[in-house]
C-alpha positions as CSV (number, residue, x, y, z in Angstrom):
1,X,17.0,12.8,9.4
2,X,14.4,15.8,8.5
3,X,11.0,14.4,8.7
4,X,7.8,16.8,8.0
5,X,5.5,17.5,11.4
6,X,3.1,15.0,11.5
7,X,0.1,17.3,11.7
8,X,1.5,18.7,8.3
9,X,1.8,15.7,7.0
10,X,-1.9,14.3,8.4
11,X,-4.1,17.4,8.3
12,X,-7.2,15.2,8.7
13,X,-5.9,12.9,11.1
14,X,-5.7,13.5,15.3
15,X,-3.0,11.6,16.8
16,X,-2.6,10.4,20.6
17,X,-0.5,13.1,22.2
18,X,1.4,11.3,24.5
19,X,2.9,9.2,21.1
20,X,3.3,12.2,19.5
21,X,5.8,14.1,21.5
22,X,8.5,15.1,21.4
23,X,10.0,12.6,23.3
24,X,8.2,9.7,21.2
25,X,9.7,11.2,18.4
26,X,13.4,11.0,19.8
27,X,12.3,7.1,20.6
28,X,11.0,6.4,17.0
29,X,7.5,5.6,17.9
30,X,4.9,5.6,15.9
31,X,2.3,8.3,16.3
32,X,-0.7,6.6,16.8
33,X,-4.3,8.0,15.5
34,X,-6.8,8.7,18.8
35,X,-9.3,6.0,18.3
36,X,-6.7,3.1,19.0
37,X,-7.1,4.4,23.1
38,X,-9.8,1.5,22.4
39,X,-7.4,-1.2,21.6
40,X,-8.9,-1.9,18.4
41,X,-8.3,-5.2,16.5
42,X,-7.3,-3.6,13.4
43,X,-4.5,-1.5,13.3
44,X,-1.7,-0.5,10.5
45,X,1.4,1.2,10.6
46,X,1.5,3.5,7.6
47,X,5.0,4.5,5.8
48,X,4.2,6.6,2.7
49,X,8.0,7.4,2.0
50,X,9.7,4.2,3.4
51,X,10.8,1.3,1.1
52,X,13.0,-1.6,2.5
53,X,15.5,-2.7,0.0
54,X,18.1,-5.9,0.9
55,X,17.4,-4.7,4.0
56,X,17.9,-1.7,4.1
57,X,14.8,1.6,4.6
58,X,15.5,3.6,1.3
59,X,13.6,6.9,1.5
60,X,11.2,7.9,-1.3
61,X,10.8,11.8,-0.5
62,X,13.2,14.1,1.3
63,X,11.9,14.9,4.1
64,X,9.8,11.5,4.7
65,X,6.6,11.6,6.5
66,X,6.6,10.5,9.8
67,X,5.3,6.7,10.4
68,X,2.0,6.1,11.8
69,X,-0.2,3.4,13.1
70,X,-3.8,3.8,12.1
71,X,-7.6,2.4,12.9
72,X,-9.5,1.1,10.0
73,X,-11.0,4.9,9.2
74,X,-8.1,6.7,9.7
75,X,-6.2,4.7,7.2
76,X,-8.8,4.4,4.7
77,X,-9.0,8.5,4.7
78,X,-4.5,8.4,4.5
79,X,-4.3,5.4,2.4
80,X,-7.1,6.5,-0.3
81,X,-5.5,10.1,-0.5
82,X,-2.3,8.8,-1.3
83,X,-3.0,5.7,-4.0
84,X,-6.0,7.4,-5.5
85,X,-3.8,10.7,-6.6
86,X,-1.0,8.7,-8.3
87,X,-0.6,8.3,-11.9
88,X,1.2,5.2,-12.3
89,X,0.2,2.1,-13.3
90,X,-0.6,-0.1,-10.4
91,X,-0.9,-4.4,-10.5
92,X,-2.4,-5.3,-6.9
93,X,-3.4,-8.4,-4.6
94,X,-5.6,-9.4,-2.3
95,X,-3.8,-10.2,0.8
96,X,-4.6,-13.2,2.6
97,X,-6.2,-12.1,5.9
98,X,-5.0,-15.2,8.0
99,X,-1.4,-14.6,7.8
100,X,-0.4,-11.1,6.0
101,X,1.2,-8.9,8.1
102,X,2.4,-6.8,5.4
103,X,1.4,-4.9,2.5
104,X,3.6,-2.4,0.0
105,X,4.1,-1.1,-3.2
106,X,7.2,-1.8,-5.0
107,X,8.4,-0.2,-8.5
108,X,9.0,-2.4,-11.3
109,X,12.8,-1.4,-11.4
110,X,12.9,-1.8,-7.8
111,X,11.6,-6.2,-8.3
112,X,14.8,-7.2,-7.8
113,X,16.2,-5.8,-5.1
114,X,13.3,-6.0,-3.4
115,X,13.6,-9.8,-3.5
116,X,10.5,-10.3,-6.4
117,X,10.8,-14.1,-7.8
118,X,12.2,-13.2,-11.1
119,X,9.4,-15.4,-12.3
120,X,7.1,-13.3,-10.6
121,X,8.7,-10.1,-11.5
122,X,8.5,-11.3,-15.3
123,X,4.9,-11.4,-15.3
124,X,4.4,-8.3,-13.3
125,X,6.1,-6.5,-15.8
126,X,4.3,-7.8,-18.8
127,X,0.8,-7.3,-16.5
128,X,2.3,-3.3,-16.1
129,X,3.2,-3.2,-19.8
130,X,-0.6,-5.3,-20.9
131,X,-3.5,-3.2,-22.3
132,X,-1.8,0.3,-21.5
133,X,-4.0,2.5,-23.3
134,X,-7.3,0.3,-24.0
135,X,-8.5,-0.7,-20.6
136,X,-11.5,1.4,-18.9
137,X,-12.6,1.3,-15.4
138,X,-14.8,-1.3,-14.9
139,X,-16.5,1.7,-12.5
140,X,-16.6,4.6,-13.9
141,X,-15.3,4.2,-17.5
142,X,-12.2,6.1,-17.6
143,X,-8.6,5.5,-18.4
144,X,-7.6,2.1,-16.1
145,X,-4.5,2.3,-15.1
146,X,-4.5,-0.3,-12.0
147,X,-5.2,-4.1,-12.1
148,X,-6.8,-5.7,-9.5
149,X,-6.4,-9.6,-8.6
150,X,-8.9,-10.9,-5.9
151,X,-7.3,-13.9,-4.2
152,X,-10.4,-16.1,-6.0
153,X,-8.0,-15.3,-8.9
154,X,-5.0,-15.5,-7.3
155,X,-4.8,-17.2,-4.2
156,X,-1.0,-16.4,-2.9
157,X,2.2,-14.8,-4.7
158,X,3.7,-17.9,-5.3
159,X,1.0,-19.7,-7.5
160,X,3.0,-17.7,-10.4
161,X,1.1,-19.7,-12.9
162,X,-2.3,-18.4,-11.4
163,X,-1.0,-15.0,-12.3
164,X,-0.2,-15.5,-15.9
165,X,-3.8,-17.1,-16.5
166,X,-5.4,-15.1,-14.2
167,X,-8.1,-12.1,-15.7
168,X,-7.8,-9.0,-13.3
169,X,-10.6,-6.4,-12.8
170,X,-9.5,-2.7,-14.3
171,X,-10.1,0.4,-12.4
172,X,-9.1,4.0,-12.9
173,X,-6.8,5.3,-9.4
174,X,-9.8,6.3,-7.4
175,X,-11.4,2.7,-8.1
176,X,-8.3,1.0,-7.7
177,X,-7.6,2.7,-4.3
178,X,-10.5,2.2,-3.0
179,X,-11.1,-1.6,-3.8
180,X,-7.4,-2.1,-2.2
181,X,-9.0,-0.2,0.5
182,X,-11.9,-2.0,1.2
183,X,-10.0,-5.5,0.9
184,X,-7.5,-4.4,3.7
185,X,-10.1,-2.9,6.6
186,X,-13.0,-5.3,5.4
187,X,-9.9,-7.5,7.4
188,X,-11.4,-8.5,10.7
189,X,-8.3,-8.8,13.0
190,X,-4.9,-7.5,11.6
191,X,-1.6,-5.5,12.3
192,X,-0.2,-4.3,8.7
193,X,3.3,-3.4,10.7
194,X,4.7,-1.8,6.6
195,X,2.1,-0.1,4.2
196,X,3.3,2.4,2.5
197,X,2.2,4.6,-0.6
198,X,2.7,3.9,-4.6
199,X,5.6,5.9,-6.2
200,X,7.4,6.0,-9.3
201,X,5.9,5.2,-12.8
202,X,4.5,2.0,-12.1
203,X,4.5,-1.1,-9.9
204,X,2.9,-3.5,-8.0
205,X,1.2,-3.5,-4.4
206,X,2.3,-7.0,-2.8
207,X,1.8,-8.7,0.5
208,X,3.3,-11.4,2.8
């Protein structure tokens, strides 16, 4: 499958050469940025284009971006690029750090197969569809088109009731990517092994 060079796809990122080869490419690993050499406690593996549906990786963009496991700075400068440009609307939580080991964005029409508690999907959809043109950054005062829930709000996904009484914080794109941001490398010790990037016209970023 066509995949775009990874220093096209990463301009301001430097990868380890040795994982990203030609031959790590024909064994499917991850490039991995330079300052992990240092075995650093926080690492994620970033799939912009990738989104695992019953099981199954369904590609967002053709060609995908390669897959790539990132320090803390390296992802923040990836991760922020890609959330802060898109235009959708965007319900997010904050991931437990003690036991997430994931952390992606799914499109509302995607809730179901991507195994969303139809519960859960419910709300998310009236939470997308809630205050659509009103809300303003709590930042910066423009247009917010992401909602933010700190786990003191809502403690885990399953707590369905905690999201329906739950007030988020609103934030324009820029805001809203980079509170997601900060709540992921502020993260002590972690390996994200699935992030990926929002697409579509609206969804939510979810964790387990």
């Amino acid at each position: 499958m066509p995949r775009i060079p990874i220093q096209q796809a990463y301009p301001d990122l430097s990868f380890r050469w040795r994982t990203a080869n030609w031959v790590s490419r024909l064994i499917r690993m991850p490039a991995e940025c330079v300052h992990l050499e240092s075995h650093s406690p926080w690492m994620a593996t970033f799939l912009p284009d990738n989104l695992f549906l019953r099981g199954k990786n369904v590609k967002l963009r053709d060609p995908r971006r390669p897959e790539v496991s990132l320090c803390r700075d390296c992802f923040t400068k990836a991760f922020e690029k890609e959330a802060s440009a898109y235009a959708g609307r965007v319900v997010a939580f904050e991931p437990d750090p003690a036991s997430a080991t994931q952390y992606f964005f799914v499109a509302a029409p995607d809730f179901e197969a991507a195994g969303v508690e139809p519960a859960l999907a419910e709300l998310l959809g009236m939470r997308l569809a809630s205050d659509a043109e009103n809300a303003k950054c709590q930042d910066c005062e423009q247009h917010a088109t992401w909602l933010w829930f700190s786990r003191s709000r809502v403690a885990n996904l399953d707590a369905v009731e905690q999201v329906r009484e739950a007030v988020p914080e609103h934030f324009c794109a820029i805001h809203g990517a980079q509170t997601v941001c900060r709540a992921l490398t502020s993260m002590e010790h972690v390996n994200l092994f699935y992030v990926n990037a929002p697409y579509g016209e609206g969804g939510a970023f979810l964790w387990i």
